[in-house]
N, C-alpha and C positions, 0 to 999 in steps of 0.2 A: 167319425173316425173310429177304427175298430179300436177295441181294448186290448192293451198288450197282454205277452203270458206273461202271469205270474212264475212261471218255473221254467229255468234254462239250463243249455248243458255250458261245458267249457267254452264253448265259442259262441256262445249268446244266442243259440238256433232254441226257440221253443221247445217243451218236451209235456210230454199229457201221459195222465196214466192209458197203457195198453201199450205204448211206440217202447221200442227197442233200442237200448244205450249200449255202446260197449264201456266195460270198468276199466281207467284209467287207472285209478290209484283208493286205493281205501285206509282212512287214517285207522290204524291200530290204537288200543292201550296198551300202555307198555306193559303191563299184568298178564297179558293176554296168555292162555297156557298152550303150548307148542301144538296141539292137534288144532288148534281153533284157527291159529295162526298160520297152518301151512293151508288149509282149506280157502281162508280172505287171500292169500296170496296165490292161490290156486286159480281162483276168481278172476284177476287182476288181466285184462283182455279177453273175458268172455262176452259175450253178447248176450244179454237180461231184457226182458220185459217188463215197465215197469208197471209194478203191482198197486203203490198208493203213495202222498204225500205225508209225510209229517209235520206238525205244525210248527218247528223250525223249516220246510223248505224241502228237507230229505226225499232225495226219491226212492224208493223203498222197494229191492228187486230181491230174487231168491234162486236159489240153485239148487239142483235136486242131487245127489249120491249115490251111487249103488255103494254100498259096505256089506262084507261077510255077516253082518247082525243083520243085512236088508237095507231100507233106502234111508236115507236120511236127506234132510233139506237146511241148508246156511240162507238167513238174509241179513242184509244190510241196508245201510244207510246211507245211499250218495250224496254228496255236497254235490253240486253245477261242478267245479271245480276237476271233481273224478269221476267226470262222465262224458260221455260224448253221444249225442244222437246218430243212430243207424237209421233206421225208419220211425216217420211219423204218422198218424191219424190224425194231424192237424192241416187245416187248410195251408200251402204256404204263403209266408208273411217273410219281411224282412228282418235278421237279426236285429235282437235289443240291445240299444246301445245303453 
C-alpha cells in the first residue's frame, strides 16, 4: 500500500514542495506593523510555489516586489488550513482522510 502525504492543503489533496497553492488566509500577529501587514494581506489569493516545510508542517512560499528602493520578497508560513493546491508534482492519490 503506498504511504500517505505527510503534507496536505485545506481539502486534504497532497501538496510537495515545487506544486503550486493559492493563499487562502494567513494568520497575522496582532504586533504586526502596517507595511508587513498590508503586503500578507496583499498575498491572500495569489498563487505560490511551494519552497520547503517546516518542522511544524508549514509550507513555506514567497513573493517577490518591485518597490521604488528595488525588489523586495515576503515569505510565510502556511498551515493546510490557508492553502489550497493549484498544481501538483505528485502522482495522483486519493484525498487524506
Amino acid at each position: 500500500m503506498p504511504e500517505l502525504a505527510s503534507h496536505t492543503d485545506k481539502h486534504g489533496h497532497a501538496v510537495a514542495i515545487g506544486d503550486e497553492v493559492r493563499i487562502l488566509s494567513i494568520r497575522m500577529d496582532p504586533d504586526i506593523d502596517d507595511d508587513e501587514r498590508e503586503m500578507f494581506e496583499f498575498m491572500r489569493g495569489s498563487i505560490c510555489e511551494i519552497e520547503r516545510f517546516d518542522a511544524e508542517g508549514r509550507a513555506w512560499v514567497s513573493m517577490w516586489w518591485s518597490t521604488g528602493e528595488g525588489n523586495a520578497t515576503t515569505s510565510v508560513g502556511l498551515a493546510p488550513n490557508e492553502m489550497e493546491r493549484v498544481t501538483s508534482h505528485l502522482p495522483p492519490q486519493a484525498p487524506v482522510r
